[in-house]
N, C-alpha and C positions, 0 to 999 in steps of 0.2 A: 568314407563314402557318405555317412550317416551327416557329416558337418558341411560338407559339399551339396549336399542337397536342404539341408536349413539356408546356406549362404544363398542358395538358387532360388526356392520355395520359400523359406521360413515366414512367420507371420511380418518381422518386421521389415522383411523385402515385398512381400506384398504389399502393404500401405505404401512405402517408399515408391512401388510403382504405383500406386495409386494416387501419389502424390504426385509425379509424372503427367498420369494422364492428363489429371488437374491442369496441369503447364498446358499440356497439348490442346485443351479445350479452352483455356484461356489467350492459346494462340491463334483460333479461327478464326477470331474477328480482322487479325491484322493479317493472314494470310488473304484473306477475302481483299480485303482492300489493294493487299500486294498483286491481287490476282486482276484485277480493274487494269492497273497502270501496267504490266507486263503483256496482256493479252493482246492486244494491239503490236508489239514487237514481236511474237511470236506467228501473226497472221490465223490466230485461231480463238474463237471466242469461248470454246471449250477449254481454258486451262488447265482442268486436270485429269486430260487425259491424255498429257505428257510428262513424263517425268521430270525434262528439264523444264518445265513450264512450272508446275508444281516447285521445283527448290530453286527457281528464281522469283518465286510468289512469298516465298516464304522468306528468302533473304531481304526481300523489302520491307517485309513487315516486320522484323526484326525489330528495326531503327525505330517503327512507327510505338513501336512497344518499350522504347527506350525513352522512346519521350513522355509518356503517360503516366510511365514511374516514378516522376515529378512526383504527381499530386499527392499530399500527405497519407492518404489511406493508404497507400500500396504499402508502406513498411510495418504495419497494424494488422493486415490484411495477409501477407506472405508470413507472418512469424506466427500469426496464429493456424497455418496449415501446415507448416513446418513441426509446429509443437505437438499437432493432432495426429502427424503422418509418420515425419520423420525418426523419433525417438532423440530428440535432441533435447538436453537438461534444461527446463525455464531459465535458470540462472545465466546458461550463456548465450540468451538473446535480449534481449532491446524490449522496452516498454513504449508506443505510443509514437507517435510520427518522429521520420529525424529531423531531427532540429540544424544540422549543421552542412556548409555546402559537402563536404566530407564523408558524413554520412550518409545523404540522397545520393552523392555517386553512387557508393556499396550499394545502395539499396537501389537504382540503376542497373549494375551489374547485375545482381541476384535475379531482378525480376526475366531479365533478357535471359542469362542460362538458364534458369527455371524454363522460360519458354521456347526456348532454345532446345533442350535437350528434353524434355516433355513432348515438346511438335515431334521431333526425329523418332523418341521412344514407341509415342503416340500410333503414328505414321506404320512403324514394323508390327505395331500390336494389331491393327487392323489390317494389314496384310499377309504377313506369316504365316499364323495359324490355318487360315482356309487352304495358302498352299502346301502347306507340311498336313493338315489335314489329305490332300489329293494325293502327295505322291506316298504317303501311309497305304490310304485305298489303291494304290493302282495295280497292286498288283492281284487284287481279288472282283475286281472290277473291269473286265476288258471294254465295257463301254465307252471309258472313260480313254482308252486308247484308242479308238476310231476316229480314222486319217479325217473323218469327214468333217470333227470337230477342229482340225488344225492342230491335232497332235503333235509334236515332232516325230520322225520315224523310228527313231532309235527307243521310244516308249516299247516298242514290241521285241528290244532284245533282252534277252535273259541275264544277262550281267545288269543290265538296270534294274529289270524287274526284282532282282535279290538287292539291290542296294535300295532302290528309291526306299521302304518305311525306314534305312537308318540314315538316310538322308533327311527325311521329315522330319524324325525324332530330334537331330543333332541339329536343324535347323531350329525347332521350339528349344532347344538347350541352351541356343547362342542367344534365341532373344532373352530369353531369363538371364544371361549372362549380362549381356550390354543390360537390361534393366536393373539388375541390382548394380552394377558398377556404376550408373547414369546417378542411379538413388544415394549411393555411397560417399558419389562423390560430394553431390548436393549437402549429404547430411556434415560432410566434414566440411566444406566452405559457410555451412550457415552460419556459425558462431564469427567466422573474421568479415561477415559481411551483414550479417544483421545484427552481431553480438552491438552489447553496446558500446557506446565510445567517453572519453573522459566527462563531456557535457554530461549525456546521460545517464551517468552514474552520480553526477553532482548533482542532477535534479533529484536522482531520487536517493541520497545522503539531504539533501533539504526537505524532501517529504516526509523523511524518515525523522527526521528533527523535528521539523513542526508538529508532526501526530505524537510524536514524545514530549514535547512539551503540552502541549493541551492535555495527554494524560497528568503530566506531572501538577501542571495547574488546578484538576482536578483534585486530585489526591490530595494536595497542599490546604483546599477549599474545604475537602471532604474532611481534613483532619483537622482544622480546628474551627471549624463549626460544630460539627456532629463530637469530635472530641469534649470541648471547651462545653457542651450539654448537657453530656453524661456525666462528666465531670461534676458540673455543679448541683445536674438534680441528684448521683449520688450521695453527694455529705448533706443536700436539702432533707432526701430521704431520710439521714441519716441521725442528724440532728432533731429530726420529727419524731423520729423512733423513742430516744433517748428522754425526749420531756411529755412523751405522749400521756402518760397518767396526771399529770399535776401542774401543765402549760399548756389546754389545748387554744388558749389565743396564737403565743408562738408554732402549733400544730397547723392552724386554719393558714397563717402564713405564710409556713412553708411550702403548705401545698398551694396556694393561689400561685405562690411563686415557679413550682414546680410546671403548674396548667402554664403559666407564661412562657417560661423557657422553652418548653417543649412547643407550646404551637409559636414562636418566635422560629424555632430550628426548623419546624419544617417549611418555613417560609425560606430561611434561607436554602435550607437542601433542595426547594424548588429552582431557587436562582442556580447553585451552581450546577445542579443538574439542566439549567437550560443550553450549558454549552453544548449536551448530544443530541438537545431536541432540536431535528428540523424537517419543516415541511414539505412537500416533495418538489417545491419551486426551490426548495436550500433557501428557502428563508426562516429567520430562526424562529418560535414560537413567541408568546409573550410569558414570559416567567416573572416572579416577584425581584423586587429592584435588590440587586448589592448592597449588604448595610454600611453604613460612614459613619465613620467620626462625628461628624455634625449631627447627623440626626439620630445616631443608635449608641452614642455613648454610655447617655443617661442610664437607657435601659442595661446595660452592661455592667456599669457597674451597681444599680440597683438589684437583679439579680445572684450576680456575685453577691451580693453581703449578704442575699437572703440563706445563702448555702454557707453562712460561718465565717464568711473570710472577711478581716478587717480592710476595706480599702481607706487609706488617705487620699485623695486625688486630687493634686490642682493644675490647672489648664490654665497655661497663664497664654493664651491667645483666642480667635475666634476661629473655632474648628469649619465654622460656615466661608472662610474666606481661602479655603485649600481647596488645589485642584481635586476635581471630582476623584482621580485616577488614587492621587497620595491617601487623598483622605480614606477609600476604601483599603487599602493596603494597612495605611497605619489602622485601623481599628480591626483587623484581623491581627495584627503585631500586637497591640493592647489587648484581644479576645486570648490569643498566647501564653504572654506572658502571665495573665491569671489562670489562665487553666493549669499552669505548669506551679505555679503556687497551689491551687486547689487540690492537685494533683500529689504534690512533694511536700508538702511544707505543715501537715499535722491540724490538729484541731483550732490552734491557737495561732494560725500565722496570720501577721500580718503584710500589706505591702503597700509600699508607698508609691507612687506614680505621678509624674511630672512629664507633661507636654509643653513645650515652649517651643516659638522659634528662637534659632542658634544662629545668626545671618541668615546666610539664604536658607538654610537647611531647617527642617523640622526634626527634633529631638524629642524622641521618648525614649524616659529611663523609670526601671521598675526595679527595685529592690525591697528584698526580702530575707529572714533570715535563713539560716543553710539548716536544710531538714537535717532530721535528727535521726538517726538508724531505725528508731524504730519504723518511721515514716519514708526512709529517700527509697525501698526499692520498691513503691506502691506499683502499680502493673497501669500503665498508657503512656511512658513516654520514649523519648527514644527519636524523634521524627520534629519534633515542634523545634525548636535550637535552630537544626535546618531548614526549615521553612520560614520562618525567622530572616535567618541571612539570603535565602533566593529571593524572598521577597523585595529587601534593602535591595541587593544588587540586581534584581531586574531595573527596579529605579535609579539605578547608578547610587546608590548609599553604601551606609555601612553599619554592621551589626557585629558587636562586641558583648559576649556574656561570660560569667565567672565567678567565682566565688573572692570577694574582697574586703579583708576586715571585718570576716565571719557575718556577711552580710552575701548574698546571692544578686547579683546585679546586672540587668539587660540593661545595655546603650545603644541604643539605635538612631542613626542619623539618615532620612532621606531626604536630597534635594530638592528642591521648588521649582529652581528655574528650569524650563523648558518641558515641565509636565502639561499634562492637559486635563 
């Protein structure tokens, strides 16, 4: 009894009719209209106050509510009263207008039994109740049985008089009934009618992509700038510590270098955090420029040497004559490859580094020797290798690292033609 009367009553049959009603109130405007063009066939300008007038008012406005479900809102607009009313799982309905003729049918359909079976629900909820309320009262109410109101006669026999309140009662029983079945049913056709369709789920596996890659881009940016920092003004620090009594020229220099590095990083922390900054037109902010090859070498590897680490470095091309795109790529590949020396490779490493073009391709190769135990399990890497090779292979390259004739050696080749 107890689960009979939840199915009947419970909270989420109530909303379910009140999702109903919704339909029914969203079907007034096309039964009005229905009621225009029937009125005249019926010889009465009062339409509803006939019953057949009424659901041939209403079967015309059907169609006119079939056609309006075209316009892209309706499928945005029904899934988000579905999801408030129904109790149907986010997951199985549809995000954002349909895109495909396929889908606007469903979503077609949906809206018409929505209003369809909302108007009919609608209709008994405003009628029932007042008269399941009367024949309740009639039998403590003899006023209500006076012939003069147009009673029927049979109001004043005793066999009615004892049935009419269970007649009332089981009259509001059936409407609860057809309203949770009308709702029920609804709730179980939303997912095959607004769930989403293969499109839909492919836009949003490509949303899902692209917000995954901007994070990843992020992280990539985030880890060897702010890495490749720390890095160096650690062993800056560190090396400062060590001659602090009896080299404070070497101490003054380390620290200028340290002020450098650090206000240089948070220039760039400002660049790659501009990808989240934007304004509320979705225009992006002005953040500090991406550092290149061409113009932030220098300082790259003048810093690096200021933290201890011997570079060789020749550049046998003009870093100024690379697409803007490679040149910023490769000097995060170059910022890398030293951090991961700085990182691995002890007091005393050196490393040599060679930029050339290779035909088409540009070629950076950095080797150094293979850290020594007491140095390779220093704590920050783990992450730079692969960032390394996402980078090559967003540019269509390729990035090769390894240890080779007790030498530690990154090869990296990206393409030229067709960057920008």
């Amino acid at each position: 009894m107890k689960a009979l009367a939840a199915a009947l009553f419970g909270r989420r049959t109530r909303r379910r009719w009140i999702h109903l009603i919704l339909g029914g109130a969203l079907a007034m405007p096309y039964v009005f209209v229905g009621s225009v063009v029937v009125g005249p066939l019926f010889g009465d300008s009062n339409v509803f106050g006939s019953l057949g007038a009424q659901l041939s008012a209403f079967a015309v406005g059907l169609p006119l509510a079939a056609i309006t479900a075209l316009f892209p809102l309706t499928r945005p607009m029904s899934v988000a009263a579905v999801r408030a009313l129904c109790g149907v799982p986010d997951e199985a309905l549809a995000e954002g207008p349909a895109r495909t003729r396929a889908a606007r049918g469903r979503t077609v359909a949906w809206f018409t039994l929505h209003l369809g079976l909302g108007g009919v629900v609608s209709g008994m909820s405003l009628a029932l109740p007042p008269f399941a309320g009367f024949l309740i009262a009639l039998p403590f109410a003899p006023a209500l049985r006076d012939r003069g109101s147009g009673a029927p006669a049979f109001f004043d026999a005793p066999w009615w008089l004892a049935l009419s309140p269970f007649v009332g009662l089981a009259g509001l029983v059936a409407l609860a009934g057809c309203a949770a079945a009308a709702g029920g049913l609804l709730a179980r056709w939303a997912p095959d009618l607004l769930g989403p369709t293969p499109a839909d789920r492919l836009a949003a596996a490509e949303q899902r992509a692209a917000d995954l890659a901007v994070r990843n881009r992020l992280a990539r940016e985030l880890h060897d700038s702010v890495g490749h920092a720390l890095s160096a003004v650690t062993l800056q620090a560190s090396a400062a510590r060590r001659v602090l009594d009896h080299d404070p020229e070497f101490v003054r220099e380390a620290l200028a270098a340290i002020e450098d590095t650090t206000r240089r990083t948070v220039g760039e922390l400002d660049a790659v955090l501009g990808v989240l900054r934007e304004t509320g037109d979705g225009a992006a902010r002005p953040t500090a420029p991406a550092p290149t090859l061409a113009a932030d070498l220098d300082g790259l590897l003048r810093r690096t040497q200021a933290g201890g680490l011997r570079v060789a470095a020749a550049v046998d091309m003009d870093p100024g004559a690379l697409p803007p795109l490679v040149s910023r790529e490769a000097y995060r590949i170059v910022q890398e490859a030293l951090s991961n020396a700085l990182r691995h490779g002890g007091d005393d490493t050196s490393v040599t580094l060679r930029i050339a073009l290779d035909g088409p391709d540009l070629a950076v190769t950095a080797e150094n020797p293979l850290p020594s135990r007491s140095t390779a399990a220093r704590p920050g890497g783990g992450h730079g290798l692969r960032g390394i090779a996402d980078r090559a292979r967003l540019l269509g390259g390729t990035a090769d690292a390894g240890p080779r004739d007790g030498t530690w050696r990154l090869d990296v080749r990206l393409p030229l033609k067709g960057q920008q």
